[in-house]
N, C-alpha and C positions, 0 to 999 in steps of 0.2 A: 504494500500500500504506500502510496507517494506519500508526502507529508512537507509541512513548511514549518520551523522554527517561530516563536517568539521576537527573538530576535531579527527574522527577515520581515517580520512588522516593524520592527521599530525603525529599522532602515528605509524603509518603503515610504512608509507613511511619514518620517522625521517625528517620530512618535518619543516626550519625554517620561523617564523609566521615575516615579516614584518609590516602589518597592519591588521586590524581587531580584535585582541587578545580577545575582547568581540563579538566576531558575530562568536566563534567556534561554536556553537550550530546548524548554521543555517542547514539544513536538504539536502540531496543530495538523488533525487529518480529516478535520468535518470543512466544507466547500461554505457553509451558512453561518454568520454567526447570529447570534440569539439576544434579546434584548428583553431583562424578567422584569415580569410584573409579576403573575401571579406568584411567584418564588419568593414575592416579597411578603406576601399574605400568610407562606404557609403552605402552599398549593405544588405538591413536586413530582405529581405524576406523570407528567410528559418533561421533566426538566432535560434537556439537552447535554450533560455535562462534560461532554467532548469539544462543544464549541466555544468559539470567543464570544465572553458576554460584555455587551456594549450598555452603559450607563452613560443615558441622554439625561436633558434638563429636567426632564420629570420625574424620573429615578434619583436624580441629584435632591432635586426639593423634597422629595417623599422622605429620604432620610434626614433631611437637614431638620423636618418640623418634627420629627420619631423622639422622644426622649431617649435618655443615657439606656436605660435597662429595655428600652423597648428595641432601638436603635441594637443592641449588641444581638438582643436573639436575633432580628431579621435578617443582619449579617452576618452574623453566625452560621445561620440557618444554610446561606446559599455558599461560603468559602467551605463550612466540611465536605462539600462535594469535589472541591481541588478543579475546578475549570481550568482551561490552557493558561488564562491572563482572561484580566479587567480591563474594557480600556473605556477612559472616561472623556466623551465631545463637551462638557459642559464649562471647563476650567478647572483648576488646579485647587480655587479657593475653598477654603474649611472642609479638605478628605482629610484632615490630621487622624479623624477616626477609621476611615477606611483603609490609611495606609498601613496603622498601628497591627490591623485584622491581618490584611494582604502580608505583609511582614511574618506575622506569628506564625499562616501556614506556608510559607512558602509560594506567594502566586505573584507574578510578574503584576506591576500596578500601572497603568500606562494613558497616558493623557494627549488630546490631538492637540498641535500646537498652530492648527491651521482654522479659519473661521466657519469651515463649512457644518452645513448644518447634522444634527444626529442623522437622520436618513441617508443626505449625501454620500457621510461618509461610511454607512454600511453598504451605500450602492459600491462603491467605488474598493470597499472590503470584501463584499462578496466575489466579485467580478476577479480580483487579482486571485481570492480563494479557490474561485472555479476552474483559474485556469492551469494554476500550478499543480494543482492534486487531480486536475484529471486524467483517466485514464490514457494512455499513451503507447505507441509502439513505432518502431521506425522502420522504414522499407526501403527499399534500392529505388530511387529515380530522379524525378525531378517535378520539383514544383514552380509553380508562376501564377501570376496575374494578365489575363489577357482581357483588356477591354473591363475589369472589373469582376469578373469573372475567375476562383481559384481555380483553376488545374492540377489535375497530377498525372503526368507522362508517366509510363511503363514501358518497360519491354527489355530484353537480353542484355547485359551487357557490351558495348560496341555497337550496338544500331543506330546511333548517333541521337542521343537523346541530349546531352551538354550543347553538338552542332545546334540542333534545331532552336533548342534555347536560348542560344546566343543569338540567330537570326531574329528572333523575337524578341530579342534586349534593343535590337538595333533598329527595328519597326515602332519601339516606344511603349515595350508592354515590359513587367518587371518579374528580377529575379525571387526567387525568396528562398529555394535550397536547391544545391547538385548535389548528386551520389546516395546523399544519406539524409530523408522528409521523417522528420515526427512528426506524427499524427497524436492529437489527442483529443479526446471525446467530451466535448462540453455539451452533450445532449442528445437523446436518442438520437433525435435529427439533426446533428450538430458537428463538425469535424474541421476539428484547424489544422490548417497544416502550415510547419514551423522549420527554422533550423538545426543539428544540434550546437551549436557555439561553435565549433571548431571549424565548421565551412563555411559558417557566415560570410555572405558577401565574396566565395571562390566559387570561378568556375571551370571547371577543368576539360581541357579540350584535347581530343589524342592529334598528334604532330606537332600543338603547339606550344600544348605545359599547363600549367594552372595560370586563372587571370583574377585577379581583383577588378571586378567589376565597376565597383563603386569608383576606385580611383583611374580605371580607365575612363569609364565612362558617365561618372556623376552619379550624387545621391538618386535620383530621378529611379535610376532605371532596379534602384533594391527598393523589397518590403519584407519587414519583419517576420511576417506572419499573412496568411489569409484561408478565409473559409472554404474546404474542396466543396466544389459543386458539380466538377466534372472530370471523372475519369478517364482518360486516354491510353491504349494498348498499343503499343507502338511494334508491329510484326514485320516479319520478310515478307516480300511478294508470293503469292500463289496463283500462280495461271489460272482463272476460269473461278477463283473462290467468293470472286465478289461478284452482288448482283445489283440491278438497277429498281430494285423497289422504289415505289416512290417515297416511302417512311418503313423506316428499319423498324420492327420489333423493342418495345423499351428492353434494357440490360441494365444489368447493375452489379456494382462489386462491393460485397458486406467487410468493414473495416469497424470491428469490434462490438458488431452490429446497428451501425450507420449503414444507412445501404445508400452507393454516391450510383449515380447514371454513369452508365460507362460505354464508351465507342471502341470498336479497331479501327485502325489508319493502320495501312500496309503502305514500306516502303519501295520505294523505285526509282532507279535513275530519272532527273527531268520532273520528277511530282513536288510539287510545291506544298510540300509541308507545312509548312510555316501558315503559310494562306489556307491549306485544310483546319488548324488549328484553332486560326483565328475566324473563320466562317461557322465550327462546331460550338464555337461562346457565344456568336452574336444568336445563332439559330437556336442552344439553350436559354438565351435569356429571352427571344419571343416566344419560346414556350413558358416559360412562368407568367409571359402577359398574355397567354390563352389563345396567342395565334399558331397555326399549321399550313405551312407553305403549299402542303400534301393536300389539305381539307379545300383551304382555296381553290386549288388547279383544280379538284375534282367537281366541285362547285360550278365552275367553270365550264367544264366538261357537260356536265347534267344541264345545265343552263342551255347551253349551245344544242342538245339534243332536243330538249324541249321547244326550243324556237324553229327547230327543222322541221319539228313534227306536229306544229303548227299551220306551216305552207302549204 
């Protein structure tokens, strides 16, 4: 199970440490963090206690008007459960009592030092949570951005999946990984595809060497990250294997169980890849806006009969 540190919060976010300074290490493997109320009543039967628990300004005021004895059960109540870390959006001012608690058992105590509001910054908590602990696995190929659109080339080793690549870096569409695409799963229907660090921004070509991109050819033509929406099988030619339907059959290839749409493109001397590449993004995304180049022509077709057999 993936997991992110305490401590890669406090860096992230520029998060300041009031208590726990030694329990940064402790591990954080739930994607949601949690923000108690009813925990504070007493109430702990759905209590979350593997998440990060976030104390907004309402949680702040609820303790500040708690007396001494009353104040200590409610926090009492919700530190024996040992959460990853506290971390409080509302200010630093009068936790002397919560950090005194935080302290005794051991829990990282942590305060935003930025204005944003309590929600904001669970949006903005969640979303780093989502991505780093989710599921993940890396495969041989190459990812891109074409038109806006994620891709991920496949195929053999040597079928010129970097060439193509490159041709498409030089068309104005961007890199994002060669050789080696982690995939990670932020939703059944959801799959990023990333670099792992070590190839960022290389792309490696046979005859010519490895190339940095970026300082070849400008920030422009890399991205970090982006969502597959279309898979691409990059094969050798086979005489007589393709046919001329007017619309292929949907395919799809299961990646952790995302299931992304998937095409073959067979190569050939003289075939313009690059341009099949960039025609299979633009023709994926008028299908998400409900158009069928197939359904027109055919439309067309039945139209034109109809008016014959009118005459």
């Amino acid at each position: 199970m993936r997991s992110v540190t305490v401590e890669d919060l406090v860096k992230k976010f520029s998060l300041k440490v009031l208590a726990g300074e030694d329990q940064l290490q402790k591990t954080i493997t739930q994607s949601h963090a949690h923000r108690p109320g009813l925990e504070f009543v007493g109430h702990f039967d759905f209590f979350p206690t593997e998440r990060v628990q976030i104390l907004g300004r309402k949680e702040i005021n609820y303790l500040h008007k708690l007396s001494h004895e009353e104040r200590k059960i409610r926090i009492g109540n919700i530190v024996h459960y040992h959460p990853p870390c506290f971390i409080v959006t509302a200010g630093e001012e009068g936790l002397t009592y919560l950090t005194h608690y935080c302290i005794e058992e051991g829990i990282p105590l942590l305060v935003t030092n930025k204005v944003e509001t309590t929600s904001e910054f669970i949006i903005m908590l969640d979303a780093y949570l989502l991505k780093n602990l989710a599921p993940e696995m890396s495969i041989h190929g190459v990812c891109l951005n074409v038109f806006g659109v994620g891709i991920l080339l496949r195929g053999q080793s040597g079928i010129g999946k970097s060439e193509i690549a490159h041709t498409l870096i030089g068309r104005g569409h961007r890199l994002v990984a060669d050789d080696v695409v982690v995939l990670r799963k932020l939703s059944p229907r959801t799959l990023l595809g990333t670099h792992d660090e070590k190839t960022k921004e290389f792309l490696a070509l046979r005859s010519i060497g490895l190339l940095n991109v970026v300082r070849m050819y400008g920030r422009k033509v890399f991205q970090d990250e982006t969502r597959i929406t279309l898979d691409i099988n990059l094969t050798k030619w086979q005489k007589d294997s393709l046919n001329n339907e007017l619309e292929q059959d949907a395919a799809f290839t299961d990646y952790m169980g995302v299931k992304v749409p998937s095409i073959e493109i067979q190569l050939q001397p003289g075939r313009d890849v690059a341009g099949l590449i960039e025609a299979a993004a633009n023709n994926w995304y008028l299908r998400q806006q409900g158009y069928s180049a197939a359904e027109e022509f055919m439309s067309r077709i039945e139209a034109d009969l109809s008016n014959k057999g009118k005459e």
